[in-house]
C-alpha positions as CSV (number, residue, x, y, z in Angstrom):
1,X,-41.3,66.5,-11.5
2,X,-38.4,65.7,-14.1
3,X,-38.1,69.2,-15.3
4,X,-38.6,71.1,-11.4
5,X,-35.5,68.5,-10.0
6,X,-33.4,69.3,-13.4
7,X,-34.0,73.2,-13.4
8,X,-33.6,73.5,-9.4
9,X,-30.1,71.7,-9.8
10,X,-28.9,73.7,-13.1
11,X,-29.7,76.4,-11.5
12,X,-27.8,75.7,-8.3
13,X,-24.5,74.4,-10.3
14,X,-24.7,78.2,-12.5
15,X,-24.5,79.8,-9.2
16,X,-21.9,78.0,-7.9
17,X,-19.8,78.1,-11.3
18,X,-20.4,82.4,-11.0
19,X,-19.0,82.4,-7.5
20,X,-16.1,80.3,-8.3
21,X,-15.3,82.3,-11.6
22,X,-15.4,85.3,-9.7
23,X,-13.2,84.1,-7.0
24,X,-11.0,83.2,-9.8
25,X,-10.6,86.8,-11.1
26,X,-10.2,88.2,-7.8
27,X,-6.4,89.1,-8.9
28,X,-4.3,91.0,-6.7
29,X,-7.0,93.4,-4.8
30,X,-7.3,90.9,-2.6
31,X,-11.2,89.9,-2.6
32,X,-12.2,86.6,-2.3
33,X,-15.1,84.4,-2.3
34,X,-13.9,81.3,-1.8
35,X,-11.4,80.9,1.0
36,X,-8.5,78.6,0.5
37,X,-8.8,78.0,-3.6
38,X,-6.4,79.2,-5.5
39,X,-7.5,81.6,-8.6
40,X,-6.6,79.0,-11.4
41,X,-8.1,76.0,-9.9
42,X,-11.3,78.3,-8.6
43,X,-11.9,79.4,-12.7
44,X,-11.5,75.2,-13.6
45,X,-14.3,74.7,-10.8
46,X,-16.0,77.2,-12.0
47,X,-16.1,76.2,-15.8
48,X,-16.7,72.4,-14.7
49,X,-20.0,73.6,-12.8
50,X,-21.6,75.6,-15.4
51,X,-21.4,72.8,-17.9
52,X,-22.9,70.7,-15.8
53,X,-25.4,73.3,-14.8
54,X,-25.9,73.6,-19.2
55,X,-26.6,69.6,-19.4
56,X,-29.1,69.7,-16.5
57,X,-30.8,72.1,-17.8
58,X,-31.0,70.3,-21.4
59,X,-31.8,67.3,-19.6
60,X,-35.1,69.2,-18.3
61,X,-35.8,70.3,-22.2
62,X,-36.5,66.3,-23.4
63,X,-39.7,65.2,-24.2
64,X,-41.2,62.4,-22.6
65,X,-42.6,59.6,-24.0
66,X,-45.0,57.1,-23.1
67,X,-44.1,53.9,-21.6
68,X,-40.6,55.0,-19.9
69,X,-42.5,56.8,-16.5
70,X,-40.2,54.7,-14.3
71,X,-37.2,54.7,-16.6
72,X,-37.4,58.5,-16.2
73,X,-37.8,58.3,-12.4
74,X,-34.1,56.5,-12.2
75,X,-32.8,58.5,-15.0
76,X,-34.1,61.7,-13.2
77,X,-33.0,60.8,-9.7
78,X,-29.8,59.0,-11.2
79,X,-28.3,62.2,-13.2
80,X,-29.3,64.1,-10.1
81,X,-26.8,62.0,-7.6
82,X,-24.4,61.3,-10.1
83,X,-23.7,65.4,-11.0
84,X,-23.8,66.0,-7.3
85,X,-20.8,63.3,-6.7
86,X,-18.8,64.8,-9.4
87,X,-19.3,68.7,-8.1
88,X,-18.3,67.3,-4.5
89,X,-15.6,65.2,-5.9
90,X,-14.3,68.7,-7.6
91,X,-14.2,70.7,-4.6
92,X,-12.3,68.1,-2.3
93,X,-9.6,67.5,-4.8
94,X,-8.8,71.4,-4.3
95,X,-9.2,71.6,-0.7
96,X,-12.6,73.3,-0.4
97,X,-13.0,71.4,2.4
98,X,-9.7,70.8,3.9
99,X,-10.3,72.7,6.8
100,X,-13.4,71.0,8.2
101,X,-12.3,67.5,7.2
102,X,-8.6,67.7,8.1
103,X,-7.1,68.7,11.9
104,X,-4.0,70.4,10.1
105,X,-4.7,73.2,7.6
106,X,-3.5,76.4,6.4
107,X,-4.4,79.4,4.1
108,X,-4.2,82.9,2.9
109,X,-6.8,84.5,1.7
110,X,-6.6,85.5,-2.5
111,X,-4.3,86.3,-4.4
112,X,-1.8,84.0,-1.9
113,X,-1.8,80.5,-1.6
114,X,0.4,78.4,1.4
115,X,2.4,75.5,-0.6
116,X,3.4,74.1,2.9
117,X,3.9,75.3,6.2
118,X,5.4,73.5,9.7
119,X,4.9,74.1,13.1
120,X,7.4,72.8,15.2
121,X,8.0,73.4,19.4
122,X,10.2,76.7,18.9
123,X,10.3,77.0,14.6
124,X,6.5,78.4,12.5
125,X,7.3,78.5,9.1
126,X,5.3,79.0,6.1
127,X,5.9,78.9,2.3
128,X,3.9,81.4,0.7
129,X,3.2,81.6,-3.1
130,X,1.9,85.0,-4.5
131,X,-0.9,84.2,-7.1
132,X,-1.4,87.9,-8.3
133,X,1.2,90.2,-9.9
134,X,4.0,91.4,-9.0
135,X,3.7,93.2,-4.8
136,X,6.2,94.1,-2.1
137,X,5.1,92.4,0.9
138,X,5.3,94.6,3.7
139,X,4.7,92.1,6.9
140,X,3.6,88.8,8.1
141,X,2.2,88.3,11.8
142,X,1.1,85.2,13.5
143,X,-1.3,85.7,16.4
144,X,-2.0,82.3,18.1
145,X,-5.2,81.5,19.9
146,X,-3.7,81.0,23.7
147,X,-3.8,77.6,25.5
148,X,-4.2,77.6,29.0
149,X,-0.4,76.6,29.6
150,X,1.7,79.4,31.0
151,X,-0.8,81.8,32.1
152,X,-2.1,81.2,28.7
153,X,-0.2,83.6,26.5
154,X,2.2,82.5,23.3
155,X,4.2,84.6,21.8
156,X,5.7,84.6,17.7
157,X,8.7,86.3,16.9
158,X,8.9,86.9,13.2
159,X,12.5,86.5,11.7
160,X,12.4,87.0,8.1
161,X,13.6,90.3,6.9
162,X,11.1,92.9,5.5
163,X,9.8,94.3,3.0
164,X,10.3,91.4,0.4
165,X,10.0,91.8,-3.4
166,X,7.5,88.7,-4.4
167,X,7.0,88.4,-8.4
168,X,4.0,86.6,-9.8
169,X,3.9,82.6,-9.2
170,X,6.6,83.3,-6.4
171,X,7.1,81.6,-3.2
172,X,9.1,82.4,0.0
173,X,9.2,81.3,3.2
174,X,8.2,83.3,6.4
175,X,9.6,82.0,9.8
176,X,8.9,82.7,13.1
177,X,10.1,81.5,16.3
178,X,7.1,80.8,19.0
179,X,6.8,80.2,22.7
180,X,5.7,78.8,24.8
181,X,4.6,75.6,22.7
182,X,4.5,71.7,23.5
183,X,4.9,68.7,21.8
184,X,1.2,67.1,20.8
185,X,-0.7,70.3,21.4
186,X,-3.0,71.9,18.9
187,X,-1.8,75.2,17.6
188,X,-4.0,77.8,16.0
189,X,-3.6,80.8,15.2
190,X,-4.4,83.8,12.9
191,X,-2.4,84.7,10.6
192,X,-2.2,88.5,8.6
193,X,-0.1,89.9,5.8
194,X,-0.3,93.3,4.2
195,X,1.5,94.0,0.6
196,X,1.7,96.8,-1.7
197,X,1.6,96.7,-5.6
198,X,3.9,98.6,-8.2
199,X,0.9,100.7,-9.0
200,X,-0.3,101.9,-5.9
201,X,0.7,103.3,-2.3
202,X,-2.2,101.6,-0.8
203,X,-1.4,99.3,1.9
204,X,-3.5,95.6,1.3
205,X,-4.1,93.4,4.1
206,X,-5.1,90.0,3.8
207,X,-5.7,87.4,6.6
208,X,-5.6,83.8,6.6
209,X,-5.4,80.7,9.5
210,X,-3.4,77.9,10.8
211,X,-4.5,74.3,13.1
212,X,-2.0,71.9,13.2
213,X,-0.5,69.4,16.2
214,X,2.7,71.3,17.7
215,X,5.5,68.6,16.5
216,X,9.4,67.9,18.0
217,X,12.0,70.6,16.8
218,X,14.6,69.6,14.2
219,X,15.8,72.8,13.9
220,X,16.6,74.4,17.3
221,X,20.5,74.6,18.0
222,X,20.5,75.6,22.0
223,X,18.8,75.6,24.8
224,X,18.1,79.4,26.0
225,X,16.6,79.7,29.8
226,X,16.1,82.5,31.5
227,X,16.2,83.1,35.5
228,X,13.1,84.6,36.1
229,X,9.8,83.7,35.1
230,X,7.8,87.1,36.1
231,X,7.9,90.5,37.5
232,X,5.6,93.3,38.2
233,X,6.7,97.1,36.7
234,X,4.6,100.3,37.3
235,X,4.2,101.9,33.7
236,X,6.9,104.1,32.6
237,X,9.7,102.3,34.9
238,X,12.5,100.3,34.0
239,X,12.5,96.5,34.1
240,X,14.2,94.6,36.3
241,X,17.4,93.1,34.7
242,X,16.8,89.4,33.6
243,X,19.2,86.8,33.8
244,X,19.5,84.1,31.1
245,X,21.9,80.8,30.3
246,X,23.1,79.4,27.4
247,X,25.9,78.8,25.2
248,X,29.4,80.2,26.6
249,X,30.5,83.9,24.2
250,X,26.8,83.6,22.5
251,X,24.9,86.3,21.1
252,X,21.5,86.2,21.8
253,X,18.8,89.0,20.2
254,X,16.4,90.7,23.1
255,X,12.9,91.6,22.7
256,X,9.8,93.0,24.6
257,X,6.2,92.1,23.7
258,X,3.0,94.6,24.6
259,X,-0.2,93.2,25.4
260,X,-1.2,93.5,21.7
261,X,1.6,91.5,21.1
262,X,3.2,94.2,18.7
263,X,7.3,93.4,19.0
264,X,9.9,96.0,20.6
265,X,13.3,94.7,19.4
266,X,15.8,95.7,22.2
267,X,19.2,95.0,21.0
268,X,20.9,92.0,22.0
269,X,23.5,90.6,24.8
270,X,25.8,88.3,24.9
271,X,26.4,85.3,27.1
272,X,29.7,84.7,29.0
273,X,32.2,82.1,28.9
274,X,30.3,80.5,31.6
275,X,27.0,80.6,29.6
276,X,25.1,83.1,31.7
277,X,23.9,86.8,30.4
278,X,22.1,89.7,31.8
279,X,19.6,92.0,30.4
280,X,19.9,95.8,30.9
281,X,16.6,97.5,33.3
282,X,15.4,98.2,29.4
283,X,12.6,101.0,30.2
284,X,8.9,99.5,29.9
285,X,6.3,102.2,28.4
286,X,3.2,103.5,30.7
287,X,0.9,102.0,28.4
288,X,-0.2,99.7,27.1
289,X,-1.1,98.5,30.7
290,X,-1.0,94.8,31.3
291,X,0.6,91.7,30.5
292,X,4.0,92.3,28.7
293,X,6.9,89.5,28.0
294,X,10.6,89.5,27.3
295,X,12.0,86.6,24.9
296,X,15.5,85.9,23.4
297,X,16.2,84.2,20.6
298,X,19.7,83.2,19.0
299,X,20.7,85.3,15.9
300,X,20.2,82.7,13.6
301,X,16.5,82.5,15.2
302,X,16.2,78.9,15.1
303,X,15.7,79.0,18.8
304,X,13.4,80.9,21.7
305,X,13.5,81.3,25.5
306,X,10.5,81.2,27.5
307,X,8.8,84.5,27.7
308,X,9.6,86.5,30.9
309,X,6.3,87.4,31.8
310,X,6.2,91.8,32.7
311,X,3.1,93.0,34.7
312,X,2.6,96.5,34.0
313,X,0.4,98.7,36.4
């Protein structure tokens, strides 16, 4: 019985040890295994559960000897609980399971890693570190998982400028500007960046996900409202003009959102002295057909109207 609980276990902590060594040399093609480990800690994971897969298995090699039948029963089922502590010890320490113990969590899938990230009532931002070689990073989208608030639909506005140079151990901060969000809700949403390397054309794509409670905005600057809340268009005819208020002389940056939620930037306008702006009839595709939305933002995009909702028939 000794040697069958000893060899079942050491053979349990080798697999686990492969799969985490592997994850750790899943470099920049990014393959993982493991979601949510970065490649240096996965390889120490990995290396602590093969040794203790090695000592089980030399555990199940001793002789036994007369006399110590229920010495070797606590020994057995002592070694047993004791190396499964340690290996789930291990894998909290380095977030293995953050995302089913914790309400707030966020990741990348290999080779990036999120150092922090906030989610605020009008600001998303993430800080991103690059665990692989040197890449160009080519996008970074956030597609929340709609509430039922405001017919449902949110909307992120990305603001940092692409494509960004990222070297090796790097960070940098993505921001976006999302609406319509509320204080003490739960945000989720998926997130997806694509990258290319020095030595290939290829595009990668790698996709990672966000929960966290919606908190109060410390860094939105203005209030931006706009007249309107909807309007129906038949596809391939221009919107009706939309009316907004803020700040007196401010410019404020227009765009149009499809149904995929892929971003049509649209120029910008600028407020009067009195506060209040109007759109142009800016021309609405015939398809895609549905559920479009207008937002502004300031041009420092710490701020975000809520959406203008567009039927399109």
């Amino acid at each position: 019985m000794r040697k069958v609980v000893y060899n079942i276990l050491g053979s349990l902590f080798l697999v686990f040890g492969v799969v985490f060594l592997v994850n750790s040399l899943s470099g920049i093609t990014g393959l993982v295994v493991i979601e949510d480990v970065p490649s240096s800690d996965s390889g120490f994971i990995g290396g602590v559960f093969i040794l203790e897969g090695v000592a089980l298995f030399i555990l199940a090699q001793r002789k036994r000897k007369k006399g110590q039948a229920a010495m070797e029963f606590l020994m057995t089922y002592g070694w047993a609980i004791l190396a499964a502590i340690i290996a789930i010890g291990i894998l909290a320490y380095f977030g293995v399971f953050r995302a089913s113990l914790s309400p707030n969590v966020a990741y990348l899938n290999s080779p990036f890693y999120v150092n922090s990230w906030t989610v605020q009532q009008q600001n998303v931002q993430f800080e991103v570190r690059n665990d692989g070689k040197d890449i160009t990073i080519q996008s970074f989208n956030i597609r929340p998982k709609d509430l039922n608030e405001n017919r449902g639909f949110i909307y992120c506005i990305g603001s940092t400028t692409m494509p960004i140079k990222l070297k090796s151990q790097s960070s940098v901060v993505f921001k976006s500007n999302c609406a319509p969000l509320s204080v003490g809700n739960p945000f989720r949403a998926e997130l997806t960046l694509t990258y290319t390397t020095q030595d290939s054309n290829i595009l990668f794509e790698t996709r990672g996900y966000v929960q966290d409670t919606i908190k109060t905005d410390v860094f939105s600057q203005m209030s931006i409202i706009t007249t309107t809340s909807s309007q129906n268009v038949g596809g391939g005819n221009p919107a009706q003009p939309v009316g907004v208020t803020g700040p007196a002389n401010t410019v404020l940056k227009v765009f149009l959102v499809d149904p995929t939620r892929k971003v049509y930037p649209q120029g910008t306008i600028t407020t009067s002295g009195s506060g209040a702006g109007t759109t142009p009839a800016y021309a609405i595709p015939i398809t895609p057909k549905g559920t479009w939305a207008m937002l502004f933002t300031d041009v420092d995009s710490t701020s975000i109207s809520p959406p203008v909702f567009i039927e399109v028939t």
